[in-house]
Structures are given as structure tokens and as C-alpha cells.
C-alpha positions as CSV (number, residue, x, y, z in Angstrom):
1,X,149.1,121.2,100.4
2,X,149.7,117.0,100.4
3,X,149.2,115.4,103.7
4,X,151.3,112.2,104.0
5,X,149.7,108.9,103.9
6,X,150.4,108.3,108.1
7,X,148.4,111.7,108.9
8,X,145.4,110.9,106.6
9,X,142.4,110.3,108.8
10,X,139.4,108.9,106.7
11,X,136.1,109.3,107.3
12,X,135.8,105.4,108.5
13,X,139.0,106.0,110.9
14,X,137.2,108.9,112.1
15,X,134.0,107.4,113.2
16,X,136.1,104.7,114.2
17,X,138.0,106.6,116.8
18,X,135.0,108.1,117.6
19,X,133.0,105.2,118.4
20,X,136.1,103.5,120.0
21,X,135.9,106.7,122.8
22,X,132.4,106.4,123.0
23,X,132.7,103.0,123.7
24,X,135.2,103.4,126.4
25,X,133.3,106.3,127.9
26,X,130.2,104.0,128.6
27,X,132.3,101.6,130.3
28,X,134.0,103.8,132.6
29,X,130.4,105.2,133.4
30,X,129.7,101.7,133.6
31,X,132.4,101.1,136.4
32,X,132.2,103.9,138.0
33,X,128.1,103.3,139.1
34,X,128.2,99.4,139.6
35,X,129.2,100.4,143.5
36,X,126.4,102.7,143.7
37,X,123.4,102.3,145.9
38,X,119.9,103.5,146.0
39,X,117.3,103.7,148.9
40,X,113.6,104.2,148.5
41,X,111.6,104.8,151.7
42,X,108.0,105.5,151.3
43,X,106.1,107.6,154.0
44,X,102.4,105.9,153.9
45,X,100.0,108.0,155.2
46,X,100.1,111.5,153.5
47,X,103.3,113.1,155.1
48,X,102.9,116.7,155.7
49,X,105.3,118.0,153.6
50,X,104.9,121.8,155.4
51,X,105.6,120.2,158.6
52,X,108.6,118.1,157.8
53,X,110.1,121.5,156.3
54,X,108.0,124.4,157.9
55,X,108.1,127.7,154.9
56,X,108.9,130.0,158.2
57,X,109.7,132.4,155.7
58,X,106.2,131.7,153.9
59,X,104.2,135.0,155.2
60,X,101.1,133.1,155.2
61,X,102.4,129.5,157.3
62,X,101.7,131.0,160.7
63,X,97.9,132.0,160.1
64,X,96.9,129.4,158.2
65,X,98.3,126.3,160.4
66,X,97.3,128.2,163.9
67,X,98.8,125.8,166.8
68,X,100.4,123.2,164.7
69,X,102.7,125.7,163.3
70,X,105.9,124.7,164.0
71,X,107.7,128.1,166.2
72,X,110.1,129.8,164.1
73,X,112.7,129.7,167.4
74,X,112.2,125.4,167.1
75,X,113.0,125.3,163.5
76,X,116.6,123.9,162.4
77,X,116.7,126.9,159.6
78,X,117.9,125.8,155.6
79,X,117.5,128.9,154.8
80,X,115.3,132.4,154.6
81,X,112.3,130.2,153.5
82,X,113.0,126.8,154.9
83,X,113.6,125.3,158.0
84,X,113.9,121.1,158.7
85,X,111.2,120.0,161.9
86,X,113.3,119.9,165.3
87,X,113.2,116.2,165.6
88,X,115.0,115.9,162.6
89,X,118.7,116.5,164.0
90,X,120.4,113.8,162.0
91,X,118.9,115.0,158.4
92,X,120.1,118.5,159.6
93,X,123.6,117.2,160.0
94,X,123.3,115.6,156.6
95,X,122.4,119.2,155.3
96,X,125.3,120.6,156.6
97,X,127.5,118.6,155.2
98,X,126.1,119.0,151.7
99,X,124.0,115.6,152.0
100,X,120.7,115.9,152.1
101,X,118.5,118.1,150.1
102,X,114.9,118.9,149.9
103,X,111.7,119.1,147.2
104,X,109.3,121.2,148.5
105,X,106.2,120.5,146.4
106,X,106.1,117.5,144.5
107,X,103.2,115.2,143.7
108,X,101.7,112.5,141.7
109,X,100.8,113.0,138.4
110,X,97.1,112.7,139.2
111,X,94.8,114.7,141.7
112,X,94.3,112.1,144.3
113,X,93.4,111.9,147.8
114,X,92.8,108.0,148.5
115,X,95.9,106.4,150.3
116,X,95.8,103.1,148.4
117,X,94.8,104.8,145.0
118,X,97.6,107.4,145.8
119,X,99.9,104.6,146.6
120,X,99.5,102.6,143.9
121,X,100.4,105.7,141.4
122,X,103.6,106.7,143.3
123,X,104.7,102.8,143.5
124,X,103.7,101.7,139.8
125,X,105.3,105.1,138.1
126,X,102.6,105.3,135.7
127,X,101.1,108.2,134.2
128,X,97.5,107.4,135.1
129,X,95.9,104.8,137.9
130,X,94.5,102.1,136.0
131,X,96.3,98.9,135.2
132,X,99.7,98.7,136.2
133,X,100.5,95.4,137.7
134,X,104.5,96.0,138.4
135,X,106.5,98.8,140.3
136,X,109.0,101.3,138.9
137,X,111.8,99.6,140.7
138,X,111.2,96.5,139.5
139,X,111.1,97.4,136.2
140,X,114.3,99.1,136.6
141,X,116.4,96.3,137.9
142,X,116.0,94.7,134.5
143,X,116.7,98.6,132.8
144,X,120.2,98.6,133.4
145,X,121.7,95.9,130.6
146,X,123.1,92.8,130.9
147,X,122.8,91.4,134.2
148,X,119.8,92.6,136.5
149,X,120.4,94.7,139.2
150,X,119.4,93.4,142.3
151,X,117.0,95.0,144.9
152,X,116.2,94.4,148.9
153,X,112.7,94.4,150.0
154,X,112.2,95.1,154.0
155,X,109.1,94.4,155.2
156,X,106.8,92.1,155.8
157,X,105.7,91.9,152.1
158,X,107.0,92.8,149.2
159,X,105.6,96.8,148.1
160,X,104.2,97.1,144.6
161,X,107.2,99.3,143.7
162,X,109.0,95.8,143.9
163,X,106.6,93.8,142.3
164,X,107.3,92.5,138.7
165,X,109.4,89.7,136.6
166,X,112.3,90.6,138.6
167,X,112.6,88.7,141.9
168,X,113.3,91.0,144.6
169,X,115.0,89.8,147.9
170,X,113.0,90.2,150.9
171,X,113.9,90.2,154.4
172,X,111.5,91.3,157.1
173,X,112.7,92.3,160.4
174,X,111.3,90.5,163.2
175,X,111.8,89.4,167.3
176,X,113.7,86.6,167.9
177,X,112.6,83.3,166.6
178,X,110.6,80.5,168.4
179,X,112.7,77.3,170.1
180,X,111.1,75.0,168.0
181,X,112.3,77.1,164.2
182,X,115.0,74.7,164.0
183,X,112.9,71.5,163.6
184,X,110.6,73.8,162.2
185,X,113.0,74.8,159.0
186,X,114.0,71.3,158.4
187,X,110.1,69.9,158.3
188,X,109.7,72.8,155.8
189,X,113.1,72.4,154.0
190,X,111.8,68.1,153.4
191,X,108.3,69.2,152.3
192,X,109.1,71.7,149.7
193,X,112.4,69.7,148.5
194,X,110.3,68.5,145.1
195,X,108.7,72.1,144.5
196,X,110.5,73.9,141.9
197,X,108.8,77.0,143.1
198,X,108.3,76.9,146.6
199,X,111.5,75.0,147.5
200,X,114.1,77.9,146.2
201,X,111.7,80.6,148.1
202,X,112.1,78.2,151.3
203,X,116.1,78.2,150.2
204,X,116.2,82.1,149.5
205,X,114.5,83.1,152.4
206,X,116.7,80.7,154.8
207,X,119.8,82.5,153.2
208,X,118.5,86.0,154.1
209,X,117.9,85.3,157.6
210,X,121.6,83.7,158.1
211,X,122.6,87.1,156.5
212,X,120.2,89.1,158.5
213,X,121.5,87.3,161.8
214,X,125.0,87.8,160.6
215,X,124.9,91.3,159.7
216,X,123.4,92.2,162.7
217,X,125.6,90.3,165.1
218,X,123.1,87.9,166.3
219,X,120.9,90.9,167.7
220,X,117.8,89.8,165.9
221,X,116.8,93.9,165.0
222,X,113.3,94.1,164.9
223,X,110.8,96.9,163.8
224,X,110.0,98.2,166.7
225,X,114.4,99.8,167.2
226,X,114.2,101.6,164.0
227,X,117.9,102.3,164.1
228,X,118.7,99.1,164.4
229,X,116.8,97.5,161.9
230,X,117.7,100.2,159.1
231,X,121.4,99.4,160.0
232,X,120.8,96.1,159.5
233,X,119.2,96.4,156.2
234,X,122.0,99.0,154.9
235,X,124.4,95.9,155.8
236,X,122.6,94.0,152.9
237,X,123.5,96.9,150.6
238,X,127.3,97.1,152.0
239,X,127.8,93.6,151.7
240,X,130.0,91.9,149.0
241,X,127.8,91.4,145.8
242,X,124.9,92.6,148.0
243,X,121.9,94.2,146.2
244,X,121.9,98.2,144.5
245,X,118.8,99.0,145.5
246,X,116.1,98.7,149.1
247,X,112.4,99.7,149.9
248,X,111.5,100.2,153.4
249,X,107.9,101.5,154.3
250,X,107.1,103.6,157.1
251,X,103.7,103.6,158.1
252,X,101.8,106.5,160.2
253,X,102.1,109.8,158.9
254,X,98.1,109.9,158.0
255,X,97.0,112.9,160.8
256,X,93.9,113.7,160.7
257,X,93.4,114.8,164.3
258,X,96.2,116.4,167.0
259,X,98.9,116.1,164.6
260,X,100.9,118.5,167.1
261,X,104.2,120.7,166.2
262,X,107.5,120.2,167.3
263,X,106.3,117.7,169.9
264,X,103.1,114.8,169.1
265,X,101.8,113.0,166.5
266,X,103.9,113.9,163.3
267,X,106.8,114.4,165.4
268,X,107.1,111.2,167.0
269,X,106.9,109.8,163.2
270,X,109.6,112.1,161.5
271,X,111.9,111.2,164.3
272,X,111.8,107.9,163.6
273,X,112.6,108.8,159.7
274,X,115.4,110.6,161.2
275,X,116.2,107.4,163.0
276,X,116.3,105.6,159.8
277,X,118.1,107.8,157.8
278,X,120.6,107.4,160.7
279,X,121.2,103.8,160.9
280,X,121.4,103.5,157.2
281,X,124.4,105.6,156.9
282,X,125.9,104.0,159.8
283,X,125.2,100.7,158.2
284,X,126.3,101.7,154.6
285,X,130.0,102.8,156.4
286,X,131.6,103.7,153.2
287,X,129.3,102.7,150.9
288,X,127.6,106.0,152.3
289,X,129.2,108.3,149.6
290,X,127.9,106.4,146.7
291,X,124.4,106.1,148.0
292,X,121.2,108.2,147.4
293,X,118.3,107.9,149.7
294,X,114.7,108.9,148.5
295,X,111.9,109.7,151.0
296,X,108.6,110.2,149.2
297,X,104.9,110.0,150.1
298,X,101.7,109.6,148.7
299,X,100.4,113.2,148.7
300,X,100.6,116.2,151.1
301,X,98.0,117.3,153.5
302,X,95.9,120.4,153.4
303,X,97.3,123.6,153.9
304,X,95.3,124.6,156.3
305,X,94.6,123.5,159.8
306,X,90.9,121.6,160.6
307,X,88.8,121.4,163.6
308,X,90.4,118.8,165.4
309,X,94.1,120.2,165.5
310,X,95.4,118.1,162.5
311,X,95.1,118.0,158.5
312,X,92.7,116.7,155.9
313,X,94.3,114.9,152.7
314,X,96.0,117.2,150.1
315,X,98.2,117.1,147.4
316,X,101.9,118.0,147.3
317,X,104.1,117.6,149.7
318,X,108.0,117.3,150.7
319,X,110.4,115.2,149.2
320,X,113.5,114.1,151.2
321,X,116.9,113.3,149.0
322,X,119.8,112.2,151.3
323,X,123.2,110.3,151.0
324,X,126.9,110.9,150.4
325,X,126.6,110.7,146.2
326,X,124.3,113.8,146.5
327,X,125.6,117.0,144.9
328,X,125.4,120.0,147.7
329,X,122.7,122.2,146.3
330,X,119.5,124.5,147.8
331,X,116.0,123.1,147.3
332,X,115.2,120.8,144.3
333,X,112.2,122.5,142.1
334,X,110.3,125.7,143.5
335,X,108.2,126.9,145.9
336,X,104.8,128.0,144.8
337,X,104.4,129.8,148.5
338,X,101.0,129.0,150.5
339,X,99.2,132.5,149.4
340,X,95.5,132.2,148.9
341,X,95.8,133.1,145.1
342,X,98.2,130.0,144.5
343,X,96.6,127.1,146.9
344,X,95.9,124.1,144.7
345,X,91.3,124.1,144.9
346,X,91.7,126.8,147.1
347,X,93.1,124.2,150.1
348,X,96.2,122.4,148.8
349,X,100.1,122.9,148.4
350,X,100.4,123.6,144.8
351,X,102.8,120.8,143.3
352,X,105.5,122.5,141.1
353,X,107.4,119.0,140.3
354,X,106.0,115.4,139.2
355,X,108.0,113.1,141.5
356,X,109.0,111.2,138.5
357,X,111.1,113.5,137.5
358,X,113.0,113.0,140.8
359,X,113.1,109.2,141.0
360,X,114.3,109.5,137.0
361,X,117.2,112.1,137.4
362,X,118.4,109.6,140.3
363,X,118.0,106.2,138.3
364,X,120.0,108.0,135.1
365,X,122.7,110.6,136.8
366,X,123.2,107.8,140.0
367,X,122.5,104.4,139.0
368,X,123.6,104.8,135.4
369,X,120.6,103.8,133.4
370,X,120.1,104.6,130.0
371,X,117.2,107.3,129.6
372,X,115.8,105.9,127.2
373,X,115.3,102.8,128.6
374,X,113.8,105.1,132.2
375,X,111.8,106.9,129.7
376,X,110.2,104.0,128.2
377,X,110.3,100.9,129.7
378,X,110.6,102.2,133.4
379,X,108.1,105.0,133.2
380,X,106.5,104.1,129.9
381,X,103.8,107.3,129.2
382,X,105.5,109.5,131.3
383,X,107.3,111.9,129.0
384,X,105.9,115.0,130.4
385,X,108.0,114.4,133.5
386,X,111.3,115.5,132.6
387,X,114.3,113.7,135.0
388,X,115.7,116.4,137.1
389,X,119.4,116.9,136.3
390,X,122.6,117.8,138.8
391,X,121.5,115.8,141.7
392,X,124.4,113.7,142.2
């Protein structure tokens, strides 16, 4: 059989074509992320991750955390396993509406229980502790292609996760500013007019605050009203041209002594992450469904309970995803349960997940980053941790 000359597809019109689809494929993906926002919050201190999520369906939870056990009858129930800690009502809610989603035991990639050695690992993304001078999310604002994404730090200084090449905007929430600032700014703004460093950090940080003021109605938010300062900071992200991604750091989850249950310590601390988690959905308004919030720690604590009513340093711990670009789902990984046989040196929560593999299926599925570039440039040595698909 002859095929006419019009219906003849060569092998060059066929890769072509091909291409041509391709090509148009990765700009629609393209498109379809530039709205999309990402959230990192890190929980300094060791959070317990068996508190934040008590196993009541664990057989061996009870015994081995004695008072600070967290009462079945308290628990906001997940499911037969899991439950989410009382004072987190608003993360509940999130659940319920297919929003939120939990890891149960993740970890590092390395076995350790110093904070700032701990820190440094979860912040840089590297494989092992030594040397890394930038963070992960810095290196993945300039991961994405063309023009660099653009991040939001909120705090007082900038986190190591933020740290690199890329600048990072930074806006630290504060109570409201002296009489004098005014004469103040312009002393500054004279001074550093010359310096071709300090004089467009002066000029940067001047814009953020007019933003900061302006977002936030001329409240002046400040650290101590959670709420108020996370929906503030969201505002940045749901602003015109504002930037894809935020750190925020909260600080306090280190309890070594009366940690408590559903009411103390802890609980006072995951109520203001619920807070949080609140005000940055509230401030996202609809920017809210393309946005994935990440909630990680250093490590866990141990699994069980010491002699003065709180928890020693450990190893895994929970992982928090939240946000309206999430795909419904059950928990993220698996459970390696708290029986004697399977405690990490005899004392730990076992992890079952390197936390890479979390923060890489959100950069590639959400943010729309090339794996290869995550795989080598973002987490360079870090091939064993495989990105966790289906999250969003």
C-alpha cells in the first residue's frame, strides 16, 4: 500500500511533533506552578513527634510515656493508630478537609542528638554534617530556571536554610517603632547613600517594613500574637509579585523536664503552631489552595518517659504537611510502632523516612523544579533519599 505524500510523517516530523508537545507541556507545567507557594516552619528544640500525633493505637504508647501520655478520650482521632494533640483544633480542621497530612517518623540522615549539629543538617540538606555553608532553600530559589524564585525570611536573622548566593528578603516582626525612627531612617538612609552594599540593604529593608506596616493595617504584629504575625507574613506571599517561598522558626519544643500532656509545656508550644498554621491560611486568602506548608524539626525525643516528667533527645519524630495544594491522603511513610524489638538503640522512634525525601517530592510535584536539578544541585549527595511522590 502507497501512503500519499500529505500523510507521510518522517522520522524528523515525528520528533518534531514530539518535541513541539514536550515543549508545550513544560510550559503549561510552568504556568500552572508560578502561583504556587511554599512554607517552611522549623520547630527548634526536638519536637516530640509522639506527642504532636499520640500512636493511641500503638499498644505500647500508654506504658512507656506513663503521665505524659496524652488520654485516648483527649485525642482529636486520624485514625485507628493516630490521633492530632488536643490543642491542635485548627490542623484537625485542615485534616478534615483533606489539608493537612502527617509523617510519622522521619529524621535526618545522620544519628544526631545535638540541637545546633541537628539543625544545621535539616537546614543545609546535606548528606553528612561537615561543610555546608548554604541552605537547601536557598539553593532552590536559583533551581527553578531563568529568573530566581524569590523567598521571605521572618525572623530576626536569616536561618541557614536561607543562606546562600541568593538574597532572601527578610522581615522581622517587632513592637512598634521608637518616636525618634523617622530621623532615625533618614540619618541612616545619608550615611550609607555611597555604600554599594549597605545602602540597598538600608533601601530593602525600608521597603519591607512599609510592606509589613501595610499588609498588616498599621497594627505593627509582633512575635509575641502569633496569629497575627503569621498572617502578616502570609500577606507577603499573597501579594502581587510577592515571594514563592517563607521560613519562620519556632523556638521551644526542647522538654526535658514536665513536658505535660494535653495541658503544659509541649502544649502551650503546639498551640501556638496551631496558631500559625491558622493565620497563614487566613493571610494566604486564596492563595491558600496553591500553598504547601512544611513543619519539620530537628529530631524527635525519646520514647520513653525520664525522671523528671519530660523527654531526653531522640531521633525521629513527626512531620506536619498542610495547605490547600495538598492531595487528601492517610499518613506519609510508615509507622515502625514503639515495640521494644523495633526502638531505634533500644530508646528511640525508629525513622522510616529521610525528611529529604519530603522537602524533594514538594519542591518537584509543587514548586515545579526539575529533579535533576533537586537531585543535584539542591541536595547534592543525597541520592539515597528518594522524593516522595503524590503529595500534591
Amino acid at each position: 500500500m502507497t501512503v500519499s505524500a500529505p500523510l507521510a510523517l518522517s522520522r524528523r516530523a515525528v520528533l518534531a511533533s514530539s518535541f513541539g508537545a514536550a515543549f508545550l507541556g513544560s510550559r503549561a507545567f510552568a504556568a500552572a506552578t508560578a502561583n504556587r507557594k511554599l512554607v517552611v516552619i522549623i520547630a527548634r528544640g526536638g519536637m516530640d513527634g509522639c506527642s504532636l500525633i499520640p500512636p493511641i493505637g500503638d499498644p505500647n504508647y500508654a506504658a512507656l510515656r506513663g503521665p505524659i501520655a496524652i488520654p485516648a478520650e483527649a485525642v482529636l482521632r486520624l485514625d485507628e493508630t493516630f490521633g492530632l494533640h488536643p490543642k491542635l483544633e485548627n490542623l484537625y480542621r485542615m485534616n478534615r478537609a483533606g489539608q493537612a497530612r502527617i509523617a510519622p517518623a522521619v529524621a535526618i540522615p545522620e544519628r544526631i542528638r545535638s540541637h545546633f549539629e541537628a539543625q544545621d543538617l535539616l537546614e543545609s540538606g546535606g548528606a553528612k554534617l561537615y561543610g555546608a555553608t548554604t541552605g537547601w532553600l536557598n539553593r532552590a530559589l536559583a533551581a527553578g530556571g531563568g529568573q530566581p524564585l524569590k523567598a521571605l525570611s521572618v525572623g530576626a536573622q536569616t536561618p541557614l536554610i536561607l543562606r546562600g548566593p541568593t538574597q532572601a528578603q527578610s522581615w522581622s516582626p517587632g513592637g512598634a517603632a521608637p518616636p525618634s525612627s523617622d530621623r532615625l531612617v533618614a540619618a541612616l538612609q545619608d550615611l550609607y547613600a555611597g555604600d554599594r552594599l549597605l545602602g540597598p540593604a538600608l533601601a530593602s529593608g525600608l521597603q519591607t517594613e512599609s510592606m509589613a506596616d501595610m499588609l498588616s493595617d498599621g497594627k505593627a504584629p509582633n512575635a509575641g500574637d502569633p496569629q497575627a504575625f503569621a498572617v502578616t507574613a502570609a500577606r507577603f506571599l499573597a501579594a502581587p509579585n510577592g515571594p514563592q517561598m517563607a521560613v519562620l522558626s519556632l523556638d521551644g519544643f526542647d522538654t526535658h523536664a514536665r513536658q505535660g500532656a494535653a495541658e503544659g509545656q509541649l502544649a502551650n508550644r503546639l498551640r501556638i503552631l496551631d496558631q500559625v498554621l491558622a493565620g497563614l491560611e487566613t493571610g494566604l486568602g486564596p492563595a491558600w489552595k496553591d500553598t504547601v506548608v512544611v513543619v519539620a524539626t530537628e529530631f524527635g525525643r525519646t520514647a520513653r518517659i525520664n525522671g523528671t516528667l519530660g523527654l531526653d533527645h531522640g531521633t525521629a519524630s513527626a512531620l506536619v504537611l498542610a495547605g490547600g495544594a495538598l492531595k487528601p491522603g492517610g499518613i506519609v511513610g510508615d509507622w515502625p510502632t514503639l515495640a521494644d524489638d523495633k526502638l531505634f538503640e533500644n530508646r528511640d522512634l525508629a525513622p522510616t523516612l529521610d525528611v529529604r525525601s519530603v522537602f524533594k517530592g514538594v519542591l518537584i510535584d509543587h514548586m515545579g523544579l526539575d529533579r535533576r536539578a533537586v537531585e543535584t544541585a539542591v541536595f547534592p549527595n543525597g541520592a539515597a533519599a528518594a522524593p516522595v511522590q503524590g503529595l500534591v
